[in-house]
N, C-alpha and C positions, 0 to 999 in steps of 0.2 A: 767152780767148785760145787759138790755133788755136800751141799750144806746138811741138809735133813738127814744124809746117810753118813756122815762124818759125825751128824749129834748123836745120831741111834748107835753109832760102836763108841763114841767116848761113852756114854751112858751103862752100854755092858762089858767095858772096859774089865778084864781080870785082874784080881790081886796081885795074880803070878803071872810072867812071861818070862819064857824062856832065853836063853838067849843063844845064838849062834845056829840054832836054825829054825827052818819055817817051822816045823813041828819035831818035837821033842817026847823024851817022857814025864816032863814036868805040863805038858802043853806047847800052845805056840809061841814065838817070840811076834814083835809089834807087827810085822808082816804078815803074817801068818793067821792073825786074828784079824786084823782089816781084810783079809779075803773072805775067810770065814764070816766075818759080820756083813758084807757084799752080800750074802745069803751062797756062796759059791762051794762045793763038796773039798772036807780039809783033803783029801784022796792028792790031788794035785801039790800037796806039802809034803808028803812024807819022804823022807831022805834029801831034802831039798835044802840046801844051804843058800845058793844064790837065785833059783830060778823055779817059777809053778809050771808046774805038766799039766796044763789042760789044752784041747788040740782046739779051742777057740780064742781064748786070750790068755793060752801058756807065753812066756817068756820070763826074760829077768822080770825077778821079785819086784825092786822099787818102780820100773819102769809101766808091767802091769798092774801096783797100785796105785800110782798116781793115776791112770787112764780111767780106771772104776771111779776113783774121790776126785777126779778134775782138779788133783795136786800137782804141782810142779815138782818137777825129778827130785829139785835140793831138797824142799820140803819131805819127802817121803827119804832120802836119803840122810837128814836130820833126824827123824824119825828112829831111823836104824843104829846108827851111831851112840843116838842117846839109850837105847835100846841096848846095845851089846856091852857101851863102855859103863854102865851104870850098875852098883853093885847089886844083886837081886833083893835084898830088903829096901830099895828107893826105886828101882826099876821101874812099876807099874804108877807111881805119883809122878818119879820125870816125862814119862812118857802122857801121863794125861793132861799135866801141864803143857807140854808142847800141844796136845789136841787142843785144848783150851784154847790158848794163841793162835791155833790158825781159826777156830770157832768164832771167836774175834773178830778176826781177822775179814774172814769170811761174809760177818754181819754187819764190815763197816767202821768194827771197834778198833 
């Protein structure tokens, strides 16, 4: 687990996140900003429901976030889930709680 860079996007973690795709007009959804916080161009999110367009680590969404945070597929696939099923006024507190837990998780807790 890529710890130091899973603390630096909990930390700039957004109010809002979108949901249902990687970038939206509201912003990104939970994917979509862990790339982005990666330091990686949102260009690779736009129109993107399931998958980034970059021609060196493009693929499915959950698959190349987990490879950047050294998450496990469920982990980032929990991520999503809590992400789309979660109403948008609790959206971005579920989701940082689950960063929380794997932050935790990560350091042993």
């Amino acid at each position: 687990m890529n710890l130091e860079l899973l603390k630096a996007a909990r930390a700039a973690l957004p109010r809002v996140l979108n949901r249902g795709m990687l970038m939206g007009e509201r912003g990104p959804c939970v994917l979509g900003f862990l790339w982005m916080a990666a330091g990686h161009h949102p260009i690779g999110l736009y129109a993107g429901i399931d998958a980034i367009a970059d021609p060196r680590l493009g693929g499915p969404a959950i698959d190349v976030i987990a490879g950047i945070y050294g998450l496990e597929r469920e982990d980032v696939a929990r991520l999503r889930r809590a992400n789309d099923d979660t109403p948008a006024a609790e959206r971005s507190k579920v989701v940082g709680r689950l960063l929380d837990e794997l932050i935790a998780r990560g350091e042993g807790g």
